[in-house]
N, C-alpha and C positions, 0 to 999 in steps of 0.2 A: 550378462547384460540382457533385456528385455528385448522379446523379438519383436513383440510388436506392442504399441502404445499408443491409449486410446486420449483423446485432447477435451477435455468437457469443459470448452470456452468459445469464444469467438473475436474477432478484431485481431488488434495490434498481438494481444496477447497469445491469441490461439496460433498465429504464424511463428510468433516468435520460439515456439516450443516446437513444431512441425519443425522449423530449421535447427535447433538443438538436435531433436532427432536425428533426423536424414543426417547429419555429421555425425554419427554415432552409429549409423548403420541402422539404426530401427525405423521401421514401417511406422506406419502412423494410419489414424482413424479420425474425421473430423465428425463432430457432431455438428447441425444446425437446423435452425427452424426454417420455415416456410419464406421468411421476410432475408434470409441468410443465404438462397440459393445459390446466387452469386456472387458471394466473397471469394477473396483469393486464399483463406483455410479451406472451404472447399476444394477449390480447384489445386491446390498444391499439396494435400495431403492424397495418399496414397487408395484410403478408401473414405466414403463420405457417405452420410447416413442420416436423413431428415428424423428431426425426433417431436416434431408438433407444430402449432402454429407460432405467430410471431410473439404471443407475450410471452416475457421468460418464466412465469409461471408452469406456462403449459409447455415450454420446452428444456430452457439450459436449466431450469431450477426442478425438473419434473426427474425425480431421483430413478422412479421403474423405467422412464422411457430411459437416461443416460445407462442405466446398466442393462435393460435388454440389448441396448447397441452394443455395447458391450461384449455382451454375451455371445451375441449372434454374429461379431466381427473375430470372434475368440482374441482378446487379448490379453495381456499378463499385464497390464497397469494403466493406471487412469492419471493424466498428468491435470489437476484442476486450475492450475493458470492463478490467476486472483479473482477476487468478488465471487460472485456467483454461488457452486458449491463449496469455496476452496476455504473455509473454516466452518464449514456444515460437518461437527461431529458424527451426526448419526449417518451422514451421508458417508463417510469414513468408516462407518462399522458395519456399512451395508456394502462396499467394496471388502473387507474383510470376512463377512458372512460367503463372500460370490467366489473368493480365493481368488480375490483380486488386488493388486500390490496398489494401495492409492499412495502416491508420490507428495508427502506431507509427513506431520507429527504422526503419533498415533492420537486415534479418535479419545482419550483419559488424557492426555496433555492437551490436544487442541480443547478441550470441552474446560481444561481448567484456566486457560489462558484464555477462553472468550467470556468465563465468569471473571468482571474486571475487579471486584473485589475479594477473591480469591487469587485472583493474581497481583495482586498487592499484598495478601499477607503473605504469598508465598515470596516473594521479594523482596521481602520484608524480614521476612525467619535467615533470608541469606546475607542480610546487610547489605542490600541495594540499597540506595535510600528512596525512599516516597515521601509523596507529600501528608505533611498530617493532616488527621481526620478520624473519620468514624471507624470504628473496629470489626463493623458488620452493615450488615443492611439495618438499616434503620426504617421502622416498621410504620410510626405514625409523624404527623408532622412536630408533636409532642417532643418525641424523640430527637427530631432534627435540630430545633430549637434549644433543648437542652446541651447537645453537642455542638451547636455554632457556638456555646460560652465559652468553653473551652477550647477549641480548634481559633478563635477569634474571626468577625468579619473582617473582608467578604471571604465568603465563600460559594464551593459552588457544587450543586446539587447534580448526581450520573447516575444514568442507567447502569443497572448490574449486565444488562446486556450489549450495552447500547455501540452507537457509531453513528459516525455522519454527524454530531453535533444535536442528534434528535435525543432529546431527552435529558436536556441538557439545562441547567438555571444557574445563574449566579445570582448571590442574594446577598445583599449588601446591609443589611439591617433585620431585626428579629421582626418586625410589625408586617415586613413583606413575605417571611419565609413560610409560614401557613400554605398563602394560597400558591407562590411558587411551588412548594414541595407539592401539591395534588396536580398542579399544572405539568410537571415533570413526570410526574408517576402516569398520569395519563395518554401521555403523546408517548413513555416509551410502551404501554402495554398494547397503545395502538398500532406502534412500530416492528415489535420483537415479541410481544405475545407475553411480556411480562415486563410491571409497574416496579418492580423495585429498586431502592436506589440505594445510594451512596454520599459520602460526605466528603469533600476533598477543602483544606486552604485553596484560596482562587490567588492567583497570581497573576501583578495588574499587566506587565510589558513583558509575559515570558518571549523565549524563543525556544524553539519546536527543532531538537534531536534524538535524529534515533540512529541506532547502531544497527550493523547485518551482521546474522548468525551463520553457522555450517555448523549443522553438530550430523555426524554417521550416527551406525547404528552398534557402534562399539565403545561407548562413552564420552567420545571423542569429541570434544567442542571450540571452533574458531571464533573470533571476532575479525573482522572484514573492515575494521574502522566508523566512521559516523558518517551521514548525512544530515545536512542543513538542510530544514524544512519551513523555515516560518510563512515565509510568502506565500498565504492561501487566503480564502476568503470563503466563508461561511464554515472554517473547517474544512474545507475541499483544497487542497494544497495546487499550486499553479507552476511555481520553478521550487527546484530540488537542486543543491549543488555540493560537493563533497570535495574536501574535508569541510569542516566546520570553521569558519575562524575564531570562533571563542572557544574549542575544545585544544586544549594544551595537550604535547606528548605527558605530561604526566598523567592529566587526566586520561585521557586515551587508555594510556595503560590500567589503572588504577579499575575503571570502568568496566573494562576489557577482562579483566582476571577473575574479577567478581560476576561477573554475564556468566563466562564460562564452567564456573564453581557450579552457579545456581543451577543454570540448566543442565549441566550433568546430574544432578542431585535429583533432578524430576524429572530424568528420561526424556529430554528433548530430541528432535531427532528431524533432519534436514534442514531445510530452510527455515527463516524466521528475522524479523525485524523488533527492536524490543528500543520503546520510543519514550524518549525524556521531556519534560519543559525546564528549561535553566531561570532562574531568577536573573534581578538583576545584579547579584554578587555573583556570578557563574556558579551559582551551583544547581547541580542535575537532579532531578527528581524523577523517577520511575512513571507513568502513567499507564502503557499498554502494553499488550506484544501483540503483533500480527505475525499467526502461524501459517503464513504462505509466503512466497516470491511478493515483492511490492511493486508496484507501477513504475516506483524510480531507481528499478535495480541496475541500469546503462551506466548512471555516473558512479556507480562502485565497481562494477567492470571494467570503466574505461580505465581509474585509477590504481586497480589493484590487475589488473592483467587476469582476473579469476570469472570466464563462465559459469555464471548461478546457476544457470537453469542445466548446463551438461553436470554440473555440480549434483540436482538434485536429483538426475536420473541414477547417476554413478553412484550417490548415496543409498540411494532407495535399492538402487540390484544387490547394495552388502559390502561396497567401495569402503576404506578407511580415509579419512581426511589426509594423512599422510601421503595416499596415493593420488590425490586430488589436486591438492594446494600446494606450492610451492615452499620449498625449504623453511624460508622465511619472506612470510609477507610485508613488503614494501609499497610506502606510497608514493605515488608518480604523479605532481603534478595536482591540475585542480578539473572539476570536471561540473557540467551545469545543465540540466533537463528544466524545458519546457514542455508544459502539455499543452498539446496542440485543440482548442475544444472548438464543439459547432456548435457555437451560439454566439449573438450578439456579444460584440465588445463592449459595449456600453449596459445596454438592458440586460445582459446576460440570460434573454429569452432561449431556445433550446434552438435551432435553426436544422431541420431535414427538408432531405431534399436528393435531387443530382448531382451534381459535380460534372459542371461542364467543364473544365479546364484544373491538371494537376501536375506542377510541378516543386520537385525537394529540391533543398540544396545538396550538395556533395562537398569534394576535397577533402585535405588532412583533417582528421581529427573532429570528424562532423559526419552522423550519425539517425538515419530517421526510421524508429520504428512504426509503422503503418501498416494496414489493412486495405487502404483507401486507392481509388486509381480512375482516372478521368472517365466521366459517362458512367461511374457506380454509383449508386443508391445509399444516402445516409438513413436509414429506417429512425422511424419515430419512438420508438419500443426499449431505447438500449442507453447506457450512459454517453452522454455525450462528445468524450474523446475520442477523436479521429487520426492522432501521430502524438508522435512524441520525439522530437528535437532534441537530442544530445549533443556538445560540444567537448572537445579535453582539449585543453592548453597546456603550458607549462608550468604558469602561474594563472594567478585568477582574472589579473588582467588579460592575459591573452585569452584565455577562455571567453569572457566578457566581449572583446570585438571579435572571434569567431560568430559568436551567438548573434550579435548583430549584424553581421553578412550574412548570414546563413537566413536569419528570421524575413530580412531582404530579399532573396531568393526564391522565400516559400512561396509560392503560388497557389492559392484556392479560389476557384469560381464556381461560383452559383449556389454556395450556403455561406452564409457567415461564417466565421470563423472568431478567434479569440489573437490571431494573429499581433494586429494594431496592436492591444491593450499591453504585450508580453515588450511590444519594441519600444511604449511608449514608458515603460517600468525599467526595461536597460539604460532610460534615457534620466532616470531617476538618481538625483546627488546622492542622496544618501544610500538609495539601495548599490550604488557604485562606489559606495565608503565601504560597506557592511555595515550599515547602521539601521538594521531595521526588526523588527521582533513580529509576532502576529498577529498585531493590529498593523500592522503598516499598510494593507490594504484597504481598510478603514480610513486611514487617515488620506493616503494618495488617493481614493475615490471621493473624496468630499475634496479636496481639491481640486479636483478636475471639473466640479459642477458650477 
């Protein structure tokens, strides 16, 4: 096991791995900026070490400063949390250059799973299924038009690099696809430093699942079951809840055998989330992978009894799954993550500031990851969630009025918060059926006006 590990994150996530640690007996190292002085990963990690000022340019994304810290804290591994560096390839081959273990894929997998159309053929050659579409990047708008004939409208136009929904068009007719396709190509080379795109079927009322992976560093690869994702808005996901109710144990399985063929087949290795859209026939279609820890990794631990994150220190030291995961993985129950965010409930403006007043809920089965604590500072500089609200029931119902006493409970003064909008959504019929896909917040926010 690693003696000491260095955290190249901050918030919710950067504690959360500091406490993986310290149960595990290793020392820990926090990084942060100028605007980050005083967070609780500073203060609860072991040593702490400013690496620039407050934009994350000049710090959590500033690759020389995270590995001089590094360097000069002597550590054997770098845990990158999510967002930030933690699918930065070459930041990965530059912990590798330093003979530094970074706690991820290797830098030739993460680089082919953030190229999104190369990770479609490669999931593709293993019979996942994906949605049809283009065979490659598609070079001019010429091209793209010729391929909507085939593929049939709508469809919808992605970055080869892309996220966030940047880069993104649906194009529902050929007279619109021209200037869509340069309109796309441009916002992503504004975004990711590269215009290329891709062709996908658009699908009108998907819903948004993805599965958690474990693979060691001995071929060895798990499936963790599915998380339900639809409820987002703008592509930014808001509750996460696990298991899925439209994923059947056959499917589960079926899914599950095929994940784990493929990714042994290309040297997969630690953590990873690998994310479907289902039609309205329930069937799954491949879209991404994220090769790190994801934001809503709580409701797959509450239901599976499996720490991810001691998972992917234990992987990374040379651990076999075997010795990790239990016998046979079992699901327990239903489990539901809210993110907790600082901004208006309604305008969805960004809201920093103080925090005059903070308190979480507790009890069975209720769960609050945070960074956050009364009289601390929400800096302007960073994404905007500030906790994350776990609940695990027995069933989904119980789960469900957990999350509404607990969301009851939450206490935040003196920034907005996204609090309201998350109790106003439990209070929602149909999202209390499970009847709702990724428009649903589309649809419930023009209701509300």
């Amino acid at each position: 096991m690693f003696r000491k590990v260095l955290v190249a994150n901050r918030g919710e996530i950067a504690l959360r791995v500091l406490n993986a640690c310290r149960e595990l007996g290793i020392r820990t190292v926090a990084v942060y900026s100028e605007a980050d002085r005083n967070s609780l990963h500073v203060r609860f990690a072991d040593e702490a070490i400013c690496i620039g000022p407050p934009r994350p340019a000049d710090s959590y994304l500033n690759v020389p400063a995270v590995i001089s810290a590094a360097e000069i804290a002597d550590v054997d591994a770098i845990h990158p949390g999510y967002g930030l560096l933690s699918e930065n390839a070459n930041f990965a081959e530059v912990c590798r250059a330093s003979n530094i273990k970074f706690i991820g894929p290797p830098p030739e997998v993460t680089r082919l799973m953030g190229e999104k159309e190369k990770a479609r053929q490669a999931m593709k050659k293993a019979k996942v299924p994906i949605l049809p579409g283009s065979d490659g990047i598609l070079l001019t708008a010429d091209e793209a038009v010729e391929c909507a004939k085939t593929v049939g409208y709508p469809v919808i136009m992605k970055a080869k690099a892309g996220g966030g929904g940047r880069g993104m068009r649906i194009v529902r007719n050929a007279e619109d696809l021209p200037n869509l396709f340069h309109a796309a190509s441009s916002e992503a080379a504004n975004a990711f430093g590269n215009g290329d795109l891709y062709m996908e079927k658009f699908i009108e009322r998907p819903r948004h699942i993805e599965f958690q992976v474990l693979a060691d560093e001995h071929g060895n690869v798990a499936t963790l079951f599915e998380r339900e994702c639809s409820i987002q808005r703008r592509h930014q996901k808001l509750i996460e809840e696990a298991p899925s109710l439209q994923v059947t144990p056959k499917m589960r399985e079926e899914i599950g055998k095929t994940l784990c063929r493929c990714l042994s087949e290309i040297g997969y290795q630690n953590a990873g989330t690998v994310e479907f859209l289902m039609d309205e026939d329930r069937q799954l279609y491949f879209i991404e992978m994220n090769t790190r820890i994801q934001v809503e990794h709580p409701i797959t631990e509450f239901i599976t009894g499996v720490d991810l994150v001691k998972a992917q220190l234990l992987i990374a030291s040379g651990e076999k799954l075997s010795n990790i995961l239990p016998a046979k993985l079992e699901m327990r129950g239903h489990a539901i993550e809210c993110r907790i965010n600082a901004e208006h409930p309604q305008k969805f403006t960004p809201s920093a500031g103080k925090i005059t007043a903070f308190n979480v809920p507790g009890g069975n089965g209720v769960r609050v990851d945070t960074a956050q604590y009364a009289e601390g500072v929400v800096p302007p500089y960073y994404d905007s969630l500030i906790a994350k609200l776990i609940v695990h029931g027995v069933d989904r119902a119980e789960a469900i009025a957990k999350m509404e006493r607990a969301l009851s409970q939450f206490v935040v003064q003196g920034i907005d918060t996204s609090i309201s909008l998350h109790q106003a959504i439990f209070q929602d019929e149909g999202f209390r059926k499970g009847e709702f896909d990724t428009k649903f917040m589309e649809r419930f926010l023009a209701d509300k006006q």
